[in-house]
C-alpha positions in Angstrom: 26.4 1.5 9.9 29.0 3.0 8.0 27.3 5.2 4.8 30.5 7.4 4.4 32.5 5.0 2.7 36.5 5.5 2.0 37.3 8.1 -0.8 34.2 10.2 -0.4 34.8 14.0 -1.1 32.6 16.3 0.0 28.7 14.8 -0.5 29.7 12.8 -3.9 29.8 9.1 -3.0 32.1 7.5 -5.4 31.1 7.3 -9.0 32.1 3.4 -10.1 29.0 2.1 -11.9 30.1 1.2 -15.4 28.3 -1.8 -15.9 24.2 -1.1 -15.2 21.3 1.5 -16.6 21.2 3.4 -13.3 17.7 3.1 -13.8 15.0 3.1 -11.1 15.4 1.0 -7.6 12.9 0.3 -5.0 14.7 1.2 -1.3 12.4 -0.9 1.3 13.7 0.2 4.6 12.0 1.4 8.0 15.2 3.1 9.4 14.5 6.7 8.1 18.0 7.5 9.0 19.8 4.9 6.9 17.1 5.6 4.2 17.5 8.7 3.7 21.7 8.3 3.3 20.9 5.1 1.3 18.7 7.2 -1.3 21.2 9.9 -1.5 23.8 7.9 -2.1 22.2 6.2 -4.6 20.5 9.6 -6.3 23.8 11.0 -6.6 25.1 7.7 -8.8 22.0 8.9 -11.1 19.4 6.0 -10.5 16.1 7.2 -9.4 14.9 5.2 -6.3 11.5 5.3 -4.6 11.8 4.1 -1.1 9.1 2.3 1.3 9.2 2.3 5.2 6.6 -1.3 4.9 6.0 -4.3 3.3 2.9 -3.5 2.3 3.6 -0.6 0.8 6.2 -1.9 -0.9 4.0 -5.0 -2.5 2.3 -2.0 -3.6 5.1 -0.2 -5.1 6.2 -2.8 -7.2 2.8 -3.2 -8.2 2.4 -0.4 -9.8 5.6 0.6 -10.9 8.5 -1.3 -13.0 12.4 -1.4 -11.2 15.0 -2.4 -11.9 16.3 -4.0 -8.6 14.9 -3.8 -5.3 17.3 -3.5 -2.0 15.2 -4.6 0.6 15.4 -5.0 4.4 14.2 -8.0 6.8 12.9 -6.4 9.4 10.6 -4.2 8.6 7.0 -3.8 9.9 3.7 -5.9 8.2 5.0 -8.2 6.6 9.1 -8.8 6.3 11.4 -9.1 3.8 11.0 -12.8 3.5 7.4 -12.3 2.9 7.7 -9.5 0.5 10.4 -11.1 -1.3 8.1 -14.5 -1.7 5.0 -12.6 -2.7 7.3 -10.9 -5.6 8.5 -13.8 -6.9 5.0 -15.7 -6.9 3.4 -12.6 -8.7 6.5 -13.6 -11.3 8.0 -10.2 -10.6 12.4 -11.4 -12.0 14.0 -7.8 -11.0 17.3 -8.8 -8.7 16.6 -8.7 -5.1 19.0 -7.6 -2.5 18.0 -8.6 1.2 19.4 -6.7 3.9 19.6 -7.4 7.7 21.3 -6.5 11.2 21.6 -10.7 12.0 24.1 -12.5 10.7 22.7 -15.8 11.0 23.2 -18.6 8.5 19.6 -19.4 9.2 18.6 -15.9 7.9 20.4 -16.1 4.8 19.2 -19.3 3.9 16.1 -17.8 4.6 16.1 -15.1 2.1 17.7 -17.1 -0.5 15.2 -19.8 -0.2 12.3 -16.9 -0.6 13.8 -15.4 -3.9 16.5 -13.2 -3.0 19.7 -12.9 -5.0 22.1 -12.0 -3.0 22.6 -10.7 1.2 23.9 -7.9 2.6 24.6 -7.8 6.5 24.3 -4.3 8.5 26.1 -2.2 9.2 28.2 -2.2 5.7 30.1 0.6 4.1 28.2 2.4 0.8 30.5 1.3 -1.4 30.3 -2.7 -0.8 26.6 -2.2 -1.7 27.5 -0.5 -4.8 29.3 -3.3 -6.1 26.9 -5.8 -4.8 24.2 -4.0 -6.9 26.8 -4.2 -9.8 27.3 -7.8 -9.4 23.4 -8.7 -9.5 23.1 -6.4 -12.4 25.9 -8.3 -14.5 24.1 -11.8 -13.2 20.8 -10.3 -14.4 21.8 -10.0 -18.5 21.9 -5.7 -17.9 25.8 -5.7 -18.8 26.4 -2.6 -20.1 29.4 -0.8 -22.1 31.6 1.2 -19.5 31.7 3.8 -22.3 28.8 4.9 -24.9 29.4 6.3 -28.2 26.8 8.3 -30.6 28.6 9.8 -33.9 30.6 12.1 -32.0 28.7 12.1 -28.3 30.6 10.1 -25.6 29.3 9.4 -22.6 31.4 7.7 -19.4 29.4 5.9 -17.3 32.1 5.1 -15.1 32.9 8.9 -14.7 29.6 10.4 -15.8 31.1 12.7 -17.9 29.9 13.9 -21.0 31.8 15.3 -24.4 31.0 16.0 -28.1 33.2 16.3 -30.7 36.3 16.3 -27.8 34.2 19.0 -26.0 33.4 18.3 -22.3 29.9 19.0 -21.7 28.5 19.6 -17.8 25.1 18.1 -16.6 23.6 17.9 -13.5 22.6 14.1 -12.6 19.3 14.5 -13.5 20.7 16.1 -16.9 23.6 13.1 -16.7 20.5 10.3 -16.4 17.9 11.8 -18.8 20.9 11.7 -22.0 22.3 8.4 -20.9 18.7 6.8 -21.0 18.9 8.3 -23.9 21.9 7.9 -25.5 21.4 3.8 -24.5 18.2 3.7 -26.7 19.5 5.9 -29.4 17.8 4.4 -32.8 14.3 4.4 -31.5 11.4 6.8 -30.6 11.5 7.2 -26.3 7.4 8.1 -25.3 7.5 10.3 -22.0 6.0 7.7 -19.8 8.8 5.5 -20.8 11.7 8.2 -19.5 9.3 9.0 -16.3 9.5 5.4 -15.5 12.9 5.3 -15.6 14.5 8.3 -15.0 12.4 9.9 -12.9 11.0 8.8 -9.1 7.9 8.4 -7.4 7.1 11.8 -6.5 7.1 12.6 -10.6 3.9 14.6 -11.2 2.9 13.2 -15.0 0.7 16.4 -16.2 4.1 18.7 -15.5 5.9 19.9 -18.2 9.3 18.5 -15.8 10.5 16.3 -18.9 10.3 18.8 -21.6 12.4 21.5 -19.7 15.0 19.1 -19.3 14.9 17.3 -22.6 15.6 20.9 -23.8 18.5 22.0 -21.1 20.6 18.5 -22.3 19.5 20.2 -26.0 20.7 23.2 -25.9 24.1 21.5 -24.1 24.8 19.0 -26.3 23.5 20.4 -29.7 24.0 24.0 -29.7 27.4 24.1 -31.5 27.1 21.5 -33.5 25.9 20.8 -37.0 24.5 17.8 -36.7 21.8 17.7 -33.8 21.6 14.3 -32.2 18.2 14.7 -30.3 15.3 14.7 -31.9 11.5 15.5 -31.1 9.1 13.2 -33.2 5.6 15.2 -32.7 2.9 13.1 -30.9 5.5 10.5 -29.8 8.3 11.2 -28.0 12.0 11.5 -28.5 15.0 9.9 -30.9 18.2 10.1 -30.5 20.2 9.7 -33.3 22.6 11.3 -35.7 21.3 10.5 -38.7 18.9 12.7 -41.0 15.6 11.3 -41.3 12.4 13.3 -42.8 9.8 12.1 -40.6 11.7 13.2 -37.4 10.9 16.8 -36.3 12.8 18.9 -34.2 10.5 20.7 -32.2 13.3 22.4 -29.8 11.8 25.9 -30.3 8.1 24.7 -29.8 9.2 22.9 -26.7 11.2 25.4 -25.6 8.1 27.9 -25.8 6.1 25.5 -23.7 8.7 25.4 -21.1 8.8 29.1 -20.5 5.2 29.2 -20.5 5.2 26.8 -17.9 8.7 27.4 -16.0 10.0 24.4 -14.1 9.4 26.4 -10.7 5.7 25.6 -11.5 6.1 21.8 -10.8 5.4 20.3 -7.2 8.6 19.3 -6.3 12.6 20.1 -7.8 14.2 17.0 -9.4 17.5 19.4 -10.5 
């Protein structure tokens, strides 16, 4: 299988994702080697992807956890991918489904499309093609998104995943990069923690860290600190608003937070989501 598609430079798969949330995928694939290439790929573009080696475990996964879009193999041990992908949609789970599988079969295809999939991806393929697969299922879906998104003077690229303010480049990390654009797409209303760990954040996110406050105060200080007009916002008890306009009941606890975070420093958490 080719996972080093065209155009790659250095371990940066191509950034051309202007049209979904990169929001949080479910990986179901018992290869550990085309896993793990899959899931880098994929982190790299800024989505955060759990990943299951079963079919059991990933009934499970989607059980207890909401996704976006779940790329999911056929052979795989328990039950398959046809099975999984028929128990998902009896359970009235809607997320797009992308089947993968090494035969090439009409049969097979049929097959998957006839248990609930959306679309079918045959192995080995290049990193790319899935990309725009996975684009293609999002715009079918209703998740079309703006290549571009614009907060008073805050614009984000998806395309690029860049960031500027006021004609000012700003630089994130991809965690940074995913945290603002969730963000940014929900500006106008108050964003609870379990909310951005759901979708910003993976599996392996440990819920009594402090993880989420360190970084809502690293994209902060990076996007805020020389301007006048601060566009994130902490509302006490609730979570976070993004916004430019003034409003009295929002409070701005970026030096209360910040406090926490140094009492607790991010080195403190299990496992580093930088």
């Amino acid at each position: 299988m080719d996972l080093t598609p065209a155009g790659q430079q250095g371990s940066h798969f191509p950034s051309h994702l202007p049209y979904d949330n990169r929001m949080r995928l479910l990986l179901v694939e018992d290869d550990t080697r085309i896993a793990r290439f899959v899931a880098k790929g994929l982190r790299e573009q800024a989505y955060a992807v759990d990943v299951s080696s079963t079919g059991d475990d990933a009934l499970y996964q989607a059980a207890i956890n909401t996704y976006d879009l779940v790329i999911l193999d056929v052979m795989i041990p328990g039950r398959n991918g046809f099975e999984v992908c028929r128990e998902l949609r009896k359970s009235g789970q809607r997320m797009p489904i992308l089947m993968l599988t090494a035969r090439d079969a009409v049969e097979d295809r049929i097959a998957g499309l006839d248990h609930g999939a959306d679309d079918y991806l045959t192995k080995p393929f290049e990193f790319r093609e899935l990309l725009a697969r996975l684009r293609a299922l999002l715009r079918r879906s209703g998740e079309l998104r703006p290549a571009k998104i614009a907060v008073a003077d805050l614009v984000l690229d998806s395309g690029a995943q860049t960031v500027s303010r006021a004609g000012r480049s700003v630089t994130l990390t991809a965690k940074e990069y995913a945290l603002l654009e969730y963000l940014a797409r929900n500006a106008g209303r108050v964003v609870g923690r379990a909310e951005i760990a759901e979708h910003v954040w993976d599996e392996t996110f440990d819920p009594f860290s402090n993880l989420i406050e360190v970084y809502v105060n690293r994209v902060r200080r990076k996007i805020d600190a020389d301007s006048s007009k601060p566009l994130l916002h902490t509302r006490r008890g609730a979570g976070y608003f993004f916004s430019p306009l003034g409003d009295s009941d929002l409070a701005d606890e970026g030096d209360e937070s910040a406090s926490r975070a140094r009492a607790k420093p991010a080195s403190s958490v299990r496992k580093s989501h930088a």
